[in-house]
N, C-alpha and C positions, 0 to 999 in steps of 0.2 A: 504494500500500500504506500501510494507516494502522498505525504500531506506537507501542506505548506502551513509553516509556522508564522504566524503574525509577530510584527516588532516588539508590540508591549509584551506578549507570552515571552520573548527571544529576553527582553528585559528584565522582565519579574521572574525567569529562571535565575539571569544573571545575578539581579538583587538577592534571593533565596542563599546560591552558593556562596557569597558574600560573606554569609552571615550564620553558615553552617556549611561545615567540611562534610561530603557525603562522599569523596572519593574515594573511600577506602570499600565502599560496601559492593557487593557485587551486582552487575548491571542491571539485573530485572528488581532486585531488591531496591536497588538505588532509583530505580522509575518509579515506584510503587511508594515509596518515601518522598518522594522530592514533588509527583502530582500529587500526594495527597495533602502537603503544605500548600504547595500552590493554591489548593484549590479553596482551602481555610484559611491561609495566611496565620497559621499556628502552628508553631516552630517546636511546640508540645511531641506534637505527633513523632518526633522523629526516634523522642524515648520511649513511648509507648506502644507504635507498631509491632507486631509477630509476624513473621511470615519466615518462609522458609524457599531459600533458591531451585533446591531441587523442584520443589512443588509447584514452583512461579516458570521455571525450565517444562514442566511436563503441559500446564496449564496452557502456555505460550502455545508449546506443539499443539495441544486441541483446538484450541481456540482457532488457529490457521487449517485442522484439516477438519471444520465446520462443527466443532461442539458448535448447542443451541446456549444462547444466554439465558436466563429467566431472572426478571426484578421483582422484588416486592411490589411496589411501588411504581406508578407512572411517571413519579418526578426523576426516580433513578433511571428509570429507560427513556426521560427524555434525557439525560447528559449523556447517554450513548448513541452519539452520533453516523456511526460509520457501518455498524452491523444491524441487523433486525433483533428484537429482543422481546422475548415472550412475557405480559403480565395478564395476570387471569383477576386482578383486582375488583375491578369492574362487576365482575361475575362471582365473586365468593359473597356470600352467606353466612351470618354468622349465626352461633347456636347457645346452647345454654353453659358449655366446656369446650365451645371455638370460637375464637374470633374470627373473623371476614379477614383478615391475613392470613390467619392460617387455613383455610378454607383454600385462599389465593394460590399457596403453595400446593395443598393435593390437587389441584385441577391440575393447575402447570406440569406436576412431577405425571398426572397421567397424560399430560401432550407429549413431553418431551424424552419422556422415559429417562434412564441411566446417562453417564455424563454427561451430564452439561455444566454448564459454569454457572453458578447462583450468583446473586449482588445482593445481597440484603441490605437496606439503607436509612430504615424506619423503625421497622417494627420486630419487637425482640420475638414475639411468639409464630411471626414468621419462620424466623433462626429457630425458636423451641421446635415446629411444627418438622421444619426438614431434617430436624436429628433424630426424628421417629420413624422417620422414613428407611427404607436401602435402594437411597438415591445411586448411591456410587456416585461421586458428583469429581466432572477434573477439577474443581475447584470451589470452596465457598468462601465468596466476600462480604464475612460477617461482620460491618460496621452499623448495626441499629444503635440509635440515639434514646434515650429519657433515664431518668432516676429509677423507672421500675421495672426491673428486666433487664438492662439492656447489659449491662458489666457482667449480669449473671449468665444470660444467655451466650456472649461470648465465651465466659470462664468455660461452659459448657462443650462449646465447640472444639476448643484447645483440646480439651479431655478425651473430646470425641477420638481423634485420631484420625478425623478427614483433613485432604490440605485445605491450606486454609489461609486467610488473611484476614487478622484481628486484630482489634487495640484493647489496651487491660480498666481502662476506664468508661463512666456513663457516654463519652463524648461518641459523636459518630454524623451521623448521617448522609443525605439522597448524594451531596456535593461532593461527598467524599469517598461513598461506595460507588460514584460512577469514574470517581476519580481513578479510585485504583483499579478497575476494570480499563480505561483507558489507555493508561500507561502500559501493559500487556499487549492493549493491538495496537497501540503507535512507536513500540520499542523493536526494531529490527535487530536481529542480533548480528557481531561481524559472522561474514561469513557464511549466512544463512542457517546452516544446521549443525553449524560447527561445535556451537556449546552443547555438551553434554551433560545432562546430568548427573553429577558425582563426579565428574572431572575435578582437576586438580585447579582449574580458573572457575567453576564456580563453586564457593563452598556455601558449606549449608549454615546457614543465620536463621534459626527458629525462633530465637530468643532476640530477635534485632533490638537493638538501643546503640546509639553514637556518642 
C-alpha cells in the first residue's frame, strides 16, 4: 500500500520523537507506540502499552493475506480508513446478562468466523464477551476506555494468552484502538517478508515500557 503522508503528521511525528526516544524498540512495536501517542498526544502510553513483536510480526502477515477486521464500535471503524471492517453494532441486542456490545461481538464472530483481527475501543464487555468465545483471533486490540471494566477487562486478556495489544490502565479508547490497528497496515516492513518472527532483529517486548 502506497500512502502519502501529510506535512503536519511528517511534523507531529517529528515533535513526538523529540520528546521520546523510541529507537530502541523494534519496528512494529515502535509503530504501535508512536501512532498510538500521536493519536492522544499522551506520552503516558509509551509506559503502559503490552504488546509483543512476534504477535505484531504474525498479525502484520494476516492482516496483508486478508484477515477480516471487526470493531466494537463505529467510531473505531471509522478511523480505519484503508480496509473494510466489520461492526455488527447496529444490530446487537441487549439482554438481561448482555449488553448490545457484547451481542455486537457474537454476530460479528459468527460473520467472520476464526482469525480475524479484533479492535476493541469502547467497550470493556465487548473484550469480556470475545474471551468467551474460541475466536482464534490473529490478533486482539484491547484498548476499551471507563473506570468500570475496562483495566479489568484488559488485565483479563493479558491472562488470556491471545496476542494481543493492551495498556494496564482505565485509559483507552475509539482514537487509539484505530490507532494501533493503523500502524500495522501503514508499516511496510524492509524487505517485505524478510522479518521473521523470533529472528534475532525482532525481539519479543511483551512487557513494552521505554
Amino acid at each position: 500500500m502506497t500512502r502519502t503522508v501529510h506535512p503536519i503528521e511528517q511534523e507531529s511525528f517529528r515533535r513526538l520523537r523529540s520528546r521520546l526516544d523510541t529507537s530502541h524498540l523494534p519496528p512494529l512495536t515502535r509503530a504501535v507506540v508512536e501512532r498510538v501517542i500521536h493519536s492522544s498526544a499522551d506520552l503516558e502510553y509509551a509506559g503502559e502499552l503490552v504488546c509483543d513483536e512476534d504477535e505484531l510480526l504474525a498479525a502484520h502477515a494476516a492482516l496483508r493475506a486478508g484477515a477480516p477486521i471487526v470493531a466494537d464500535v463505529e467510531m473505531v471503524a471509522a478511523g480505519i480508513t484503508t480496509r473494510p471492517v466489520v461492526c455488527r453494532l447496529k444490530d446487537g441486542r441487549s439482554g438481561p446478562d448482555l449488553t448490545r456490545s457484547a451481542h455486537a461481538v457474537r454476530l460479528a464472530y459468527e460473520e467472520v468466523g476464526p482469525g480475524a483481527v479484533w479492535v476493541i475501543g469502547c467497550a470493556p464487555t465487548a473484550l469480556e464477551e470475545l474471551l468467551t468465545l474460541d475466536a482464534a483471533p490473529a490478533l486482539v486490540i484491547g484498548l476499551p476506555v471507563g473506570f468500570v471494566g475496562a483495566a479489568e477487562s484488559k488485565a483479563a486478556l493479558r491472562a488470556s494468552g491471545l496476542p494481543a495489544v493492551s495498556n494496564i490502565s482505565e485509559k483507552g479508547g475509539s482514537a487509539v484502538a484505530s490507532a494501533a490497528l493503523n500502524a500495522l497496515l501503514y508499516t511496510e516492513l524492509p524487505g517485505g517478508s524478510a522479518a521473521v518472527p523470533g529472528s534475532a532483529t525482532t525481539p519479543s517486548n511483551k512487557e513494552n515500557s521505554l
